[in-house]
C-alpha atoms as a printed R data frame, in Angstrom:
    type eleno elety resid chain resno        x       y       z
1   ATOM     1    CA   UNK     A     1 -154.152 103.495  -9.503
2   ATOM     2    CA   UNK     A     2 -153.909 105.739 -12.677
3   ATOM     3    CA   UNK     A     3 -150.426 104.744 -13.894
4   ATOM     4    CA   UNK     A     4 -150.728 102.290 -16.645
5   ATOM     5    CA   UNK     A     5 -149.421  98.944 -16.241
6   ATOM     6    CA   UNK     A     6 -146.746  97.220 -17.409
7   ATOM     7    CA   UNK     A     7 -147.001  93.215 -17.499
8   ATOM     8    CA   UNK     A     8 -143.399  90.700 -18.581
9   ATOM     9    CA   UNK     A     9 -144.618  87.354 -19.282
10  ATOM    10    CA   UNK     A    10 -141.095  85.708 -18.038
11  ATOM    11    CA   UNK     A    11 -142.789  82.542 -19.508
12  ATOM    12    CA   UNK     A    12 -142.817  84.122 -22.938
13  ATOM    13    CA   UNK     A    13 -139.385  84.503 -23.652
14  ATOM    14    CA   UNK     A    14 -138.308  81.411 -21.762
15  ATOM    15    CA   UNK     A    15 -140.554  79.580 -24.154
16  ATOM    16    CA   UNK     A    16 -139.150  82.046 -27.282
17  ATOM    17    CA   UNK     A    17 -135.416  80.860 -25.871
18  ATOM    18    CA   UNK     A    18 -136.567  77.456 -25.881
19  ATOM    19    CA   UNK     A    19 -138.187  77.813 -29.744
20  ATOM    20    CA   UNK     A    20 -135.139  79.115 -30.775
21  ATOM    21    CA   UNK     A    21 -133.001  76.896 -29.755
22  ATOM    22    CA   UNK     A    22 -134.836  74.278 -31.077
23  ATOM    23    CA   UNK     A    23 -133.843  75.516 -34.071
24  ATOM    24    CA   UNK     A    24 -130.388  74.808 -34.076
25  ATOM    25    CA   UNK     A    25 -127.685  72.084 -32.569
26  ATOM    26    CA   UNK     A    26 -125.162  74.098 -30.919
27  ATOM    27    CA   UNK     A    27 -125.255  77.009 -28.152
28  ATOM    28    CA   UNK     A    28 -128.210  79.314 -27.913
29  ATOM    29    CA   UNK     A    29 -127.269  82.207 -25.482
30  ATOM    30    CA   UNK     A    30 -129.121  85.213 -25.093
31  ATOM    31    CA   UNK     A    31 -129.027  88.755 -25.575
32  ATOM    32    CA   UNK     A    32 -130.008  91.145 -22.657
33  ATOM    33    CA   UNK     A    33 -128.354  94.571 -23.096
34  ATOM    34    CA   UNK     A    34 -130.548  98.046 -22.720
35  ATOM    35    CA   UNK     A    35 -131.873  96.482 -19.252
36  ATOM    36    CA   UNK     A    36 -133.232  92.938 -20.586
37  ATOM    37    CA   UNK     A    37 -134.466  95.119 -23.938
38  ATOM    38    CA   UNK     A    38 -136.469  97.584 -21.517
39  ATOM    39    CA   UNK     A    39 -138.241  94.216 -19.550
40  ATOM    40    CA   UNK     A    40 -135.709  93.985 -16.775
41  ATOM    41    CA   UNK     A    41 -132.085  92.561 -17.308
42  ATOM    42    CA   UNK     A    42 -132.719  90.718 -13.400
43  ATOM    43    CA   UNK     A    43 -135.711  88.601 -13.463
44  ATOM    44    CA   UNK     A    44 -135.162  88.172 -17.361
45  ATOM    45    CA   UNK     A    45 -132.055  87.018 -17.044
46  ATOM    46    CA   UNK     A    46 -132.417  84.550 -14.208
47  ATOM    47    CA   UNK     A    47 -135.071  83.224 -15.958
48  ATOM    48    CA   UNK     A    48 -133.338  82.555 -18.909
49  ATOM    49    CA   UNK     A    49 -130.291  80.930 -17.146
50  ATOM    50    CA   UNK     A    50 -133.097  78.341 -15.093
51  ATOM    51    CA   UNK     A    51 -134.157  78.005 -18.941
52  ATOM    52    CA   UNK     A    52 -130.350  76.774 -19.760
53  ATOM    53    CA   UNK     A    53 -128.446  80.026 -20.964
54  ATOM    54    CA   UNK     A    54 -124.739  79.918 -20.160
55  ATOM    55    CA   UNK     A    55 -123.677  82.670 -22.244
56  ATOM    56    CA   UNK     A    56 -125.352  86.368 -22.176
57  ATOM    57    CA   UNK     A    57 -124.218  89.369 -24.235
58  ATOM    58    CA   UNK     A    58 -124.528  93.067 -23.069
59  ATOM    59    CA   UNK     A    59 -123.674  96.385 -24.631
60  ATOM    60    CA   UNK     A    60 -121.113  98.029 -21.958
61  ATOM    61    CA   UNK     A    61 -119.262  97.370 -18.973
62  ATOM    62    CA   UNK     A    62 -121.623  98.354 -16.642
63  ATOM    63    CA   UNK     A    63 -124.593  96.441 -17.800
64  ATOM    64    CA   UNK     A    64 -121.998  93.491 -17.265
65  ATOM    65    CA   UNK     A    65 -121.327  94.184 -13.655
66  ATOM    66    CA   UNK     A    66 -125.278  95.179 -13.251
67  ATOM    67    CA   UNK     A    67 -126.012  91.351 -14.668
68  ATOM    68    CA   UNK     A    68 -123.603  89.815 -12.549
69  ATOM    69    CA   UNK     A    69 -125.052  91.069  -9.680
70  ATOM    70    CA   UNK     A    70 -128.274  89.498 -10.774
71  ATOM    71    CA   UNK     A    71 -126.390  86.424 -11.986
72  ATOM    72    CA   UNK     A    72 -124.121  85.414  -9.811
73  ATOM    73    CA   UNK     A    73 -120.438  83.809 -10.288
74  ATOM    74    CA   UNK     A    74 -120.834  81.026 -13.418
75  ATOM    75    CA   UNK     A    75 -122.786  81.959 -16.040
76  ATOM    76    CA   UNK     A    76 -120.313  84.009 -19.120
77  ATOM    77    CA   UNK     A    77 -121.092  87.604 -19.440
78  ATOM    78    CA   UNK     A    78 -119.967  88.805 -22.738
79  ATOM    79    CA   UNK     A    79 -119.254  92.278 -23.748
80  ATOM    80    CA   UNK     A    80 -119.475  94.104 -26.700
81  ATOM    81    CA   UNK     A    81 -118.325  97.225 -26.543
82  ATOM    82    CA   UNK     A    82 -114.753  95.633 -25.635
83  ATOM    83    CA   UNK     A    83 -112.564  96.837 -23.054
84  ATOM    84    CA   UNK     A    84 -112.691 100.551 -22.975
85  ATOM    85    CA   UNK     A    85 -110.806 103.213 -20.860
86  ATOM    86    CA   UNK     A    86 -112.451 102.773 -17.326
87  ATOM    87    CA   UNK     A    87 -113.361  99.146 -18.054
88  ATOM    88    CA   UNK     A    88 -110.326  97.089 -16.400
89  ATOM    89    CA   UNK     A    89 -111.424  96.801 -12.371
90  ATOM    90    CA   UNK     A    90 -115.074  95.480 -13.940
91  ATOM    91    CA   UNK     A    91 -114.032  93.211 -16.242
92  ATOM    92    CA   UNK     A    92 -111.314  91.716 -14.040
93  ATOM    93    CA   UNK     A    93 -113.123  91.786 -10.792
94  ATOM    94    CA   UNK     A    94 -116.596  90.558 -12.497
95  ATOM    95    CA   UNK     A    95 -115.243  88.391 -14.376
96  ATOM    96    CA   UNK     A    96 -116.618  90.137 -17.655
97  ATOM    97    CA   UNK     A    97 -115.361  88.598 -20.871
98  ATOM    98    CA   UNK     A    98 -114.728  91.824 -23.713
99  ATOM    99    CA   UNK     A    99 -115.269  91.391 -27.323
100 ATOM   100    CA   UNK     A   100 -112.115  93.252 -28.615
101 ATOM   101    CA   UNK     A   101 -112.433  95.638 -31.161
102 ATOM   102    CA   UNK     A   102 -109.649  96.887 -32.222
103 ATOM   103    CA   UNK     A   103 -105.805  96.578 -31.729
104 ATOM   104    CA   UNK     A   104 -105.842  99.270 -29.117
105 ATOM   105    CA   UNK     A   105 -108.390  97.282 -27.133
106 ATOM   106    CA   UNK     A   106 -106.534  94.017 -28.064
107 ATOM   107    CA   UNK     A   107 -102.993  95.729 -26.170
108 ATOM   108    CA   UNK     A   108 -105.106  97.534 -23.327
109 ATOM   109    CA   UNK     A   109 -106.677  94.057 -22.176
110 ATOM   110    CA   UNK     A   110 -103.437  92.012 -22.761
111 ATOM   111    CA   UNK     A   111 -101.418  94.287 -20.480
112 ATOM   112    CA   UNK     A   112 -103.730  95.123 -17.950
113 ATOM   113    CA   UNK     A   113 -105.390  91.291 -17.607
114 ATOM   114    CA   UNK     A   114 -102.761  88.929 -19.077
115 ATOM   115    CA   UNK     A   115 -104.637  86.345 -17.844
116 ATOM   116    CA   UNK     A   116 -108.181  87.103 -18.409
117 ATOM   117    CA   UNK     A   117 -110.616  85.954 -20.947
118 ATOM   118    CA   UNK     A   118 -111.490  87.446 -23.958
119 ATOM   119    CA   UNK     A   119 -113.689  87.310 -27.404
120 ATOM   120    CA   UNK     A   120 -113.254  88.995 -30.340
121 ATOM   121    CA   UNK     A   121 -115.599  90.791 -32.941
122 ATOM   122    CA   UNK     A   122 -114.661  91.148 -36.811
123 ATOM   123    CA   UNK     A   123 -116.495  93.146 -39.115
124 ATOM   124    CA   UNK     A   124 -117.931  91.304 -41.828
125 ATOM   125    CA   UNK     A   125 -119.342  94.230 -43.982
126 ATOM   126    CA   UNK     A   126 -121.466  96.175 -41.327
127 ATOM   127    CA   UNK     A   127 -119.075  98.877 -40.432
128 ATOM   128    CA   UNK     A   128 -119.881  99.589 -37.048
129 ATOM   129    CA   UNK     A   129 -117.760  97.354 -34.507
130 ATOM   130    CA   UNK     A   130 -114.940  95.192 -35.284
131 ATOM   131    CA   UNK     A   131 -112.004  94.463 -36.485
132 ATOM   132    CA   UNK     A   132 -111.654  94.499 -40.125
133 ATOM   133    CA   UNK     A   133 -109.248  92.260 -42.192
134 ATOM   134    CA   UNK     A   134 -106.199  93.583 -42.584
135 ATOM   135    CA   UNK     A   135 -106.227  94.598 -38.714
136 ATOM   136    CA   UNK     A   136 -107.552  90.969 -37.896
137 ATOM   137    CA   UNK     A   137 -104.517  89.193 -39.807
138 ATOM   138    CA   UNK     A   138 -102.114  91.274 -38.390
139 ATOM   139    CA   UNK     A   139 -103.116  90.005 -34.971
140 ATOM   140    CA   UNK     A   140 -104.740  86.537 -35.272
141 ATOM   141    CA   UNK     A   141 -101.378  85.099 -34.503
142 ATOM   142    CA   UNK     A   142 -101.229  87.103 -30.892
143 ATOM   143    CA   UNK     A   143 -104.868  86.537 -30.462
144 ATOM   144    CA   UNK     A   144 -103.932  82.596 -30.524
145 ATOM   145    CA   UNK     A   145 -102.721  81.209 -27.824
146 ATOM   146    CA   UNK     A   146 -104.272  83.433 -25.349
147 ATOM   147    CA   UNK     A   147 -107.355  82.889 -23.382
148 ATOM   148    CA   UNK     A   148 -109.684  83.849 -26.226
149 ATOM   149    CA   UNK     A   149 -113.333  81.953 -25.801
150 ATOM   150    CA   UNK     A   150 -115.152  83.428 -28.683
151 ATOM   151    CA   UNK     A   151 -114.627  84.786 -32.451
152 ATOM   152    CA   UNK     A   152 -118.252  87.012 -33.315
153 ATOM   153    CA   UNK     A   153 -119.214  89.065 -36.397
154 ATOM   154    CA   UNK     A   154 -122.577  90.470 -36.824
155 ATOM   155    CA   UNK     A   155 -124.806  90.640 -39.879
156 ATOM   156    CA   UNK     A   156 -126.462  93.761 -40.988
157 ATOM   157    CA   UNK     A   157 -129.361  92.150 -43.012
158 ATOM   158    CA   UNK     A   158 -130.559  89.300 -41.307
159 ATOM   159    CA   UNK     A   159 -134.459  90.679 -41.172
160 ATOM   160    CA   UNK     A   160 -134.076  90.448 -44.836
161 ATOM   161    CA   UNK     A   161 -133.360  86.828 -45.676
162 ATOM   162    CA   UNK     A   162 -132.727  87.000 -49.563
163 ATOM   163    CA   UNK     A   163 -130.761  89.786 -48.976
164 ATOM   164    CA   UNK     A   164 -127.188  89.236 -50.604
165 ATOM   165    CA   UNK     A   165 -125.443  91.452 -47.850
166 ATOM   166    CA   UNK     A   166 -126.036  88.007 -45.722
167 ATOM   167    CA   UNK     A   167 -124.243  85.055 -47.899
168 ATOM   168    CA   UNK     A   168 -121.220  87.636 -48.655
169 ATOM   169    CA   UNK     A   169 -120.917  88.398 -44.417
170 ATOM   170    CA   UNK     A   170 -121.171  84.371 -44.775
171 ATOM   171    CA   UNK     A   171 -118.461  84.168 -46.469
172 ATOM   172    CA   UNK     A   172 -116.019  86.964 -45.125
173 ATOM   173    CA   UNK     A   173 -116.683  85.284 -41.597
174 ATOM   174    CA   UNK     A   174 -115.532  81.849 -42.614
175 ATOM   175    CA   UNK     A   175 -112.172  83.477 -44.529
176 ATOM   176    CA   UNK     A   176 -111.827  85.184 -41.521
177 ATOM   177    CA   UNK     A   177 -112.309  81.981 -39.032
178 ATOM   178    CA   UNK     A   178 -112.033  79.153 -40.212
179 ATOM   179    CA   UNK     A   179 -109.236  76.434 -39.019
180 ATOM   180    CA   UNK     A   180 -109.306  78.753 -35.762
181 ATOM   181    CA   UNK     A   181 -109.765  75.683 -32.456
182 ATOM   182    CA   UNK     A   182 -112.298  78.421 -31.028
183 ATOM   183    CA   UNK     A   183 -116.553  78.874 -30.743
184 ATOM   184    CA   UNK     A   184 -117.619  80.955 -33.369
185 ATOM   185    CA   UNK     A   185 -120.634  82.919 -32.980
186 ATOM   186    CA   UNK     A   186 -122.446  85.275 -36.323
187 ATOM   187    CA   UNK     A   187 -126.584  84.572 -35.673
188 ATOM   188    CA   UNK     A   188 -128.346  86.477 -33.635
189 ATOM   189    CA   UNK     A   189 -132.412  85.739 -34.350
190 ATOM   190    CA   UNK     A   190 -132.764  86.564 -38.294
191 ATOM   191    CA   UNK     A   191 -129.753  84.528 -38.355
192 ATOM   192    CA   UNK     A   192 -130.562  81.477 -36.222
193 ATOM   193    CA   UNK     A   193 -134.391  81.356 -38.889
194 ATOM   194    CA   UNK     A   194 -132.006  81.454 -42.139
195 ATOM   195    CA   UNK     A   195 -130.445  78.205 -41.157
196 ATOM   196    CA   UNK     A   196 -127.694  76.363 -39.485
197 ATOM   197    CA   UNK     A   197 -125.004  77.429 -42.110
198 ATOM   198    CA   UNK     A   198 -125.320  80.701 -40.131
199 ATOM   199    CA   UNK     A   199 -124.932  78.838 -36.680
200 ATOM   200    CA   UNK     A   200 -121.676  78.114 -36.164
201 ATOM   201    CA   UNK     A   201 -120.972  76.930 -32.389
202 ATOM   202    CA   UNK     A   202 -122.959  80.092 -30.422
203 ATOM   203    CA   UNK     A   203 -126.022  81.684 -31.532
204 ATOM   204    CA   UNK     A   204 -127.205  84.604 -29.326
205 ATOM   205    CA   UNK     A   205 -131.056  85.553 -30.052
206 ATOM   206    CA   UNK     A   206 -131.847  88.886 -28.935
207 ATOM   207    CA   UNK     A   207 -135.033  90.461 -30.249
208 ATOM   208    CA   UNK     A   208 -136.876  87.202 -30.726
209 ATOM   209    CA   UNK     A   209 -136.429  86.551 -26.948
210 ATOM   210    CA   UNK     A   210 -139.182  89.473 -26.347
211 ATOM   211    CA   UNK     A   211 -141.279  89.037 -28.809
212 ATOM   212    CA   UNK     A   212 -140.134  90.550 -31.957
213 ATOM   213    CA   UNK     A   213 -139.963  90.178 -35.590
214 ATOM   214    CA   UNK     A   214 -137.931  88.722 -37.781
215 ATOM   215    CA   UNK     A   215 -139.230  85.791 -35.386
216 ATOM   216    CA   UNK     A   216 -142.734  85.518 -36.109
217 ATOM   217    CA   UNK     A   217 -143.811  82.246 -34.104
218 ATOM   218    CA   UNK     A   218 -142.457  84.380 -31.284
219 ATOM   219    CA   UNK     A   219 -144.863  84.569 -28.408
220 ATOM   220    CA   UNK     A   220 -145.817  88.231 -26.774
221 ATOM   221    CA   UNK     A   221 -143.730  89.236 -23.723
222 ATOM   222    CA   UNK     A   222 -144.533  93.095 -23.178
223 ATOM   223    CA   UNK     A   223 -148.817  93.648 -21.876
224 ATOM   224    CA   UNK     A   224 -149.443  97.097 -21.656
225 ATOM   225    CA   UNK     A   225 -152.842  98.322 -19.851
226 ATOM   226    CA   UNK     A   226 -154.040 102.050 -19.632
227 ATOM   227    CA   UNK     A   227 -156.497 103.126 -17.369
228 ATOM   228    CA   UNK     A   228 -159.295 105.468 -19.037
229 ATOM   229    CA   UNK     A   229 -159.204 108.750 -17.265
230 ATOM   230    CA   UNK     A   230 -162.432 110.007 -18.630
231 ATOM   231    CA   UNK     A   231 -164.821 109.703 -20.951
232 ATOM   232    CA   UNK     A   232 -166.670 112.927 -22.832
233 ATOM   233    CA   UNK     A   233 -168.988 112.510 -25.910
234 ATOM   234    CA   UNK     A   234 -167.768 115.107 -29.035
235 ATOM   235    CA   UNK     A   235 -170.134 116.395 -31.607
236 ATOM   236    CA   UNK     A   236 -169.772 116.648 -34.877
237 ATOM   237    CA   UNK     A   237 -166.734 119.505 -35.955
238 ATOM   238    CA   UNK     A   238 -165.290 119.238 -32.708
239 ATOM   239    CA   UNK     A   239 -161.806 118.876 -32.337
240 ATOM   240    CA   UNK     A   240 -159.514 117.062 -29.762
241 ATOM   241    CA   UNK     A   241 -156.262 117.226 -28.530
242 ATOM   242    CA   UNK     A   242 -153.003 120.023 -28.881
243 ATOM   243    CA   UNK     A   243 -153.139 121.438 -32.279
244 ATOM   244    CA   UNK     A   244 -156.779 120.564 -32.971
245 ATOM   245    CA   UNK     A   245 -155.061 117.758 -35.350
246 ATOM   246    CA   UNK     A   246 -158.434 115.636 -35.661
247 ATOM   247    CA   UNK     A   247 -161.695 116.735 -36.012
248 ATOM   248    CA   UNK     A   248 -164.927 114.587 -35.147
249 ATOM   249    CA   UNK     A   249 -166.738 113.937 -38.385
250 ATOM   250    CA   UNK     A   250 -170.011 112.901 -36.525
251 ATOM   251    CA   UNK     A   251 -170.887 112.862 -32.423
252 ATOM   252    CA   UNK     A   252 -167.981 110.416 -31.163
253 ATOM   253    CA   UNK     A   253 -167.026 109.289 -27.561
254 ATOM   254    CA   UNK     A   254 -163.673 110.219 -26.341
255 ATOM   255    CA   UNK     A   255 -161.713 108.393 -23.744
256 ATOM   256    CA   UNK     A   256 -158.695 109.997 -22.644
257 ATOM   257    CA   UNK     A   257 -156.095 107.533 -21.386
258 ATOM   258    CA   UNK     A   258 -153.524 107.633 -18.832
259 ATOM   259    CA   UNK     A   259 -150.160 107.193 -20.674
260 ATOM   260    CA   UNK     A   260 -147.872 109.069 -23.619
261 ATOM   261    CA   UNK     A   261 -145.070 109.998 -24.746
262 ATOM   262    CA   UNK     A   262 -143.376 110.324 -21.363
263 ATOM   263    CA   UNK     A   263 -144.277 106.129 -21.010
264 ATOM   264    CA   UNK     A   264 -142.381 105.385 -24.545
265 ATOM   265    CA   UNK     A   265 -145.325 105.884 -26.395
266 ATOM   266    CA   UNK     A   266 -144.139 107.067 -29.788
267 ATOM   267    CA   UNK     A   267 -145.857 110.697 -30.841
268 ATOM   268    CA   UNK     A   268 -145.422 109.948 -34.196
269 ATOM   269    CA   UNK     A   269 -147.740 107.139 -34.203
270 ATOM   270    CA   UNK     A   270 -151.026 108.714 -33.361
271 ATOM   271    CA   UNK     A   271 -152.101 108.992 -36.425
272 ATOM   272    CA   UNK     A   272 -152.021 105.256 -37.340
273 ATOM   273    CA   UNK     A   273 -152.163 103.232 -34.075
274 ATOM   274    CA   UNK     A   274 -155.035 101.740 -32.236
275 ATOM   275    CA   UNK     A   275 -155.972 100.305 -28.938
276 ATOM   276    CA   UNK     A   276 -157.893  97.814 -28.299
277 ATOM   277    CA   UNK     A   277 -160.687  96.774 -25.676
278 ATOM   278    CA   UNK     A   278 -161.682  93.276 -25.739
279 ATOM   279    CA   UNK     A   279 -161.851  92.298 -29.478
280 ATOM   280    CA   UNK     A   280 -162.620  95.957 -30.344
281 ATOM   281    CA   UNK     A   281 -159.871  98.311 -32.328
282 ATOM   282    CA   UNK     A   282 -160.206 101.497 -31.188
283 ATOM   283    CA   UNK     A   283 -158.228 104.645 -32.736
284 ATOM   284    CA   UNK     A   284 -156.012 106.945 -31.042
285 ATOM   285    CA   UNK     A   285 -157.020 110.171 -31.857
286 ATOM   286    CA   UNK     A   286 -155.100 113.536 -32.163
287 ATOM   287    CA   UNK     A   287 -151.465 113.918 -31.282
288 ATOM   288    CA   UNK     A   288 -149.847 111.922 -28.313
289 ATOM   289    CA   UNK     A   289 -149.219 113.844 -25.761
290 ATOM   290    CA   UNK     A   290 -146.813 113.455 -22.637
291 ATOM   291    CA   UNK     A   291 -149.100 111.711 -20.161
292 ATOM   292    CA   UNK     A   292 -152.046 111.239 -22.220
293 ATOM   293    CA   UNK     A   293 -153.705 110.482 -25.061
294 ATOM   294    CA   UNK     A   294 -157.422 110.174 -26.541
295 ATOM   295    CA   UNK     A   295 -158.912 107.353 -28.366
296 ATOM   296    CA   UNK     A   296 -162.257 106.857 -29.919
297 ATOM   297    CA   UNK     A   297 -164.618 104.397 -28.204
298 ATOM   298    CA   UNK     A   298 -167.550 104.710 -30.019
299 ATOM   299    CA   UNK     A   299 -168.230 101.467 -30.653
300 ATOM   300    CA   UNK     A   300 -167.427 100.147 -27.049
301 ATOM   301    CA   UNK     A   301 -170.137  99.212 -24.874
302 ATOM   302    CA   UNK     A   302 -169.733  99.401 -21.757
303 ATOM   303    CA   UNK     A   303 -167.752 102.187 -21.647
304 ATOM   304    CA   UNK     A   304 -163.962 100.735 -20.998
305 ATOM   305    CA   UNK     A   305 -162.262 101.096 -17.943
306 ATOM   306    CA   UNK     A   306 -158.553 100.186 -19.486
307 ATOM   307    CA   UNK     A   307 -157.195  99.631 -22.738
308 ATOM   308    CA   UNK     A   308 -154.738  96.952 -24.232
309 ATOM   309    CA   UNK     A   309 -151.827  99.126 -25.532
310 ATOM   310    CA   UNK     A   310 -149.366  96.558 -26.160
311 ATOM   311    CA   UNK     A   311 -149.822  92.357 -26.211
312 ATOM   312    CA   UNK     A   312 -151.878  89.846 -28.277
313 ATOM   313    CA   UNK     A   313 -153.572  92.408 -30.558
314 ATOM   314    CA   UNK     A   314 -150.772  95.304 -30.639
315 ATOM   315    CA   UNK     A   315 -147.382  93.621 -30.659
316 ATOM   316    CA   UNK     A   316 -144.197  95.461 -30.067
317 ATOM   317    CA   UNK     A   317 -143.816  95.687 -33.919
318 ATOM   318    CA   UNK     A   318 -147.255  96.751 -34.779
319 ATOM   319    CA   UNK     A   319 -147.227  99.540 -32.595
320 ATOM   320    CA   UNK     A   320 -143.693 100.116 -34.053
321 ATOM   321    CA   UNK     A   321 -145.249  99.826 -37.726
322 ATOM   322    CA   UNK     A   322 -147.637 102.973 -36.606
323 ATOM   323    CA   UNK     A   323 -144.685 104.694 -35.687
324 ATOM   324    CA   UNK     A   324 -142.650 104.270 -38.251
325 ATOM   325    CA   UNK     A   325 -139.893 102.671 -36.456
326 ATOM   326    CA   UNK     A   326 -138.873  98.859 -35.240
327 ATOM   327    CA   UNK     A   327 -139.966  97.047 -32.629
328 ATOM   328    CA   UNK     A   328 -136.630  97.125 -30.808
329 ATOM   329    CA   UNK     A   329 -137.614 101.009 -30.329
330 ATOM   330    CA   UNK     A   330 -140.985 100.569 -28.850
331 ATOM   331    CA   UNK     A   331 -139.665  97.391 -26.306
332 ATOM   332    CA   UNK     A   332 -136.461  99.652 -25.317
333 ATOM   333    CA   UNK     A   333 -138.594 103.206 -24.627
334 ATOM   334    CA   UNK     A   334 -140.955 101.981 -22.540
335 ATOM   335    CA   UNK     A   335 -140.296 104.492 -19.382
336 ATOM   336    CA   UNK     A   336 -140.176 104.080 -15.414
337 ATOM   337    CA   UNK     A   337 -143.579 105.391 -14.828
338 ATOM   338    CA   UNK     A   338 -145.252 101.908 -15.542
339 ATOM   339    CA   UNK     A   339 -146.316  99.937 -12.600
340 ATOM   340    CA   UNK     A   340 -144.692  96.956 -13.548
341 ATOM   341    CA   UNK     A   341 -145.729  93.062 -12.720
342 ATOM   342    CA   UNK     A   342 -143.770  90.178 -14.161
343 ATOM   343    CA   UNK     A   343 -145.473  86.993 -14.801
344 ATOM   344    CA   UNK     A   344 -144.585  83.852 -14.451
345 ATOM   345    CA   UNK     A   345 -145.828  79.861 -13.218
């Protein structure tokens, strides 16, 4: 088999749900938009709701109805992206529950599911989704009332925990909420590790469910292995790879591996990322290319059959740090060519 393998410890980010909700006295749900974060929104999912999770978050409609199919009626499937154009046979049918932007979401779901649940997301300061103050006071009083099951903002800084961004969203959030009779929810992980001012009733991890900083106690969940393809020995002024980018400054062995950018494999980290086989680092070596890539295994003895792209040496935001980029890239670009295995006792 020459396609490299991808491994999803399932145990791994039921024990990183479990840590994290350790860390708090009130709700921990989880985040599983972008397919589970690129691991698989099914068997993540399931897992996490045999773990305890009630209450998942996805990006869009459709990754709602794709998790309820995995789901099953019961557990809340949040959305935020709100109700958009298209959206109303999903969310009604599925039982979807929108985070409403905007007033023109807030009338669309009101007269086309009277009825049916809803959250809603303020901006605090980030500028992206929300509804900002003035819009939010002009319709707190018609959001009362009706079946609304969650009030959400979301912080722009929280990988940065001195940041002052943080303690003013803090505050704009409570102006904004407080004396409201419903579950409040502004943490997802940097917010759940800068305390339980920042938890509120709901905190929804997302990152530090698969592995990822700002959690840093957070176990592995993502195992890449890449079979070695071949093996030549370069001398000395040789060069290797499109562009002739590196050049051998004494005789080197070469392994060319099976995987690149068309696996998620970030070109732009060639230059600064290694491998690894056993205990041994071993450089990637000119540019990354679609299906391959070279690495120098000089120092390996025997020659490797695979190496360790991504686990206990090379997590998702070490690779990510050779790329220039955040881990959250590296876990969500990982492509369909990977055979892939989930783990789990």
């Amino acid at each position: 088999m020459t396609a490299a393998t991808l491994t999803i410890d399932l145990d791994a980010i039921a024990a990183n749900w479990r840590a994290l909700d350790a860390k708090t006295n009130v709700e921990t749900a989880a985040v599983v938009k972008a397919n589970g974060y690129g691991c698989g929104v099914d068997r993540v999912a399931r897992r996490l709701a045999r773990e305890g999770a009630r209450r998942f978050f996805v990006a869009v409609a459709e990754e709602g109805a794709e998790l309820r199919q995995a789901l099953g009626p019961g557990p809340e499937i949040n959305v935020f992206s709100g109700h958009m154009p298209g959206d109303t046979d999903m969310i009604g049918d599925l039982g979807l529950v929108p985070m409403i932007n905007s007033l023109d979401q807030m009338l669309r779901h009101l007269e086309a599911l009277p009825d049916a649940p809803f959250g809603i997301q303020l901006d605090t300061g980030m500028n992206r989704l929300g509804m900002e103050p003035a819009e939010w006071a002009a319709l707190r009083e018609i959001a009362t009332g009706q079946n609304m099951t969650l009030i959400m903002s979301h912080l722009a800084c929280a990988d940065d925990p001195v940041h002052p961004m943080n303690p003013h969203q803090l505050a704009m959030f409570r102006e904004m909420t407080d004396g409201m009779a419903v579950p409040r929810s502004l943490a997802a992980t940097g917010g759940i590790l800068m305390g339980p001012e920042y938890h509120f009733e709901v905190t929804r991890p997302g990152v530090g469910l698969y592995g990822g900083q700002p959690f840093d106690a957070a176990q592995p969940v993502a195992h890449v292995s890449v079979p070695v393809i071949q093996i030549r020995d370069v001398d000395a002024g040789e060069t290797v790879g499109y562009g002739n980018t590196w050049t051998a400054r004494e005789p080197a062995r070469i392994a060319t591996i099976a995987a690149g950018y068309a696996d998620g494999i970030i070109r732009a980290m060639g230059p600064q990322a290694h491998v690894w086989v056993g205990g041994t680092a071993c450089k990637m070596v000119g540019r990354v290319s679609m299906d391959l890539i070279g690495v120098d295994v000089t120092c390996v003895e025997p020659e490797p059959q695979a190496v360790e792209l991504l686990g206990h040496h090379n997590t998702v935001d070490v690779l990510a740090d050779a790329a220039g980029t955040i881990g959250y890239e590296i876990l969500t670009a990982l492509g369909g060519r990977y055979h892939r295995r989930y783990y789990e006792t």
